[in-house]
N, C-alpha and C positions, 0 to 999 in steps of 0.2 A: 258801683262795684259789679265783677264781671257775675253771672248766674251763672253755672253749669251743671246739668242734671247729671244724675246716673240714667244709665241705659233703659235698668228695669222702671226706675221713675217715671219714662218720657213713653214707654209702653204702658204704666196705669194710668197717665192723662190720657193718652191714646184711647185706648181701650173704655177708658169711663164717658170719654165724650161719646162715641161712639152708640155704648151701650145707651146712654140720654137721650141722644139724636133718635136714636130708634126708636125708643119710647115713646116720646113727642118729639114731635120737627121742630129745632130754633133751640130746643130745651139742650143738647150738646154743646153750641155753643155759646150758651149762658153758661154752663160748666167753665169752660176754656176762659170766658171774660173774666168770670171771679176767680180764677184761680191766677193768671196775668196781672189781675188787683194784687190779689197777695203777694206774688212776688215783686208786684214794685212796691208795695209797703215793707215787706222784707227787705229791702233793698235801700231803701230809707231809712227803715231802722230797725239794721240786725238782731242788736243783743233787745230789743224789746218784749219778744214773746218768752212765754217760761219754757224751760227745760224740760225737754220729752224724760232722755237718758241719756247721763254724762254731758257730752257737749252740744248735744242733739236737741233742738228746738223747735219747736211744734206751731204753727200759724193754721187755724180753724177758720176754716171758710164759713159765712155768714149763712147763705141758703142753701147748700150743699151738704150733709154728713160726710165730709170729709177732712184732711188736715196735710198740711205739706212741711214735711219733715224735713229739715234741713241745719247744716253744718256750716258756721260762719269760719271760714279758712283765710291766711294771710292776703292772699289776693284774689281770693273770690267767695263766692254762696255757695254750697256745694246742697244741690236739692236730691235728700235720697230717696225719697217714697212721694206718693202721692195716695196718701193712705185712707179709704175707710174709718168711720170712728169706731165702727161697732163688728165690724170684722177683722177676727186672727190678729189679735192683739201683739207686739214685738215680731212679727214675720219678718221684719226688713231689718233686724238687730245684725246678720249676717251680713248686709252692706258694710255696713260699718268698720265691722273687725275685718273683712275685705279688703277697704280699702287701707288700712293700717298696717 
């Protein structure tokens, strides 16, 4: 199935590899790897993960405090956030009724 992010999404993977890379070198793109994991598990299989809010479904990345929130739509993944666990809890609720 096809993946397609949101704009702001593909700017907090951006932005978090980034902020990792700097931290320690290599440590950015072990971000980007496990997040790549999850969406081909996502991808595999959709309705697997529990429900964030409404149709919104949550995939927690393993070594990362992160989660990739996303909307399984008729012909694609639709990825809204790449979210923080522990930071501004529903920030990205405003995608959602956006895109509706």
């Amino acid at each position: 199935m096809k993946v397609i992010f949101d704009t702001l999404a593909q700017l907090e993977l951006d932005d978090s590899s980034e902020y990792y890379e700097l931290e320690v070198p290599g440590l950015g793109v072990r971000f980007r790897e496990e997040v790549k994991r999850g969406i081909r598990r996502i991808r595999e299989y959709p309705d697997a993960w529990a429900k964030e809010k409404n149709d919104v479904r949550r995939y927690l990345l393993h070594k990362f405090p992160y989660k990739i929130l996303y909307s399984v739509e008729e012909d694609y993944i639709y990825i809204i956030a790449i979210a923080h666990c522990h930071r501004r809890p529903d920030y990205w609720i405003d995608r959602i009724l956006e895109k509706t």
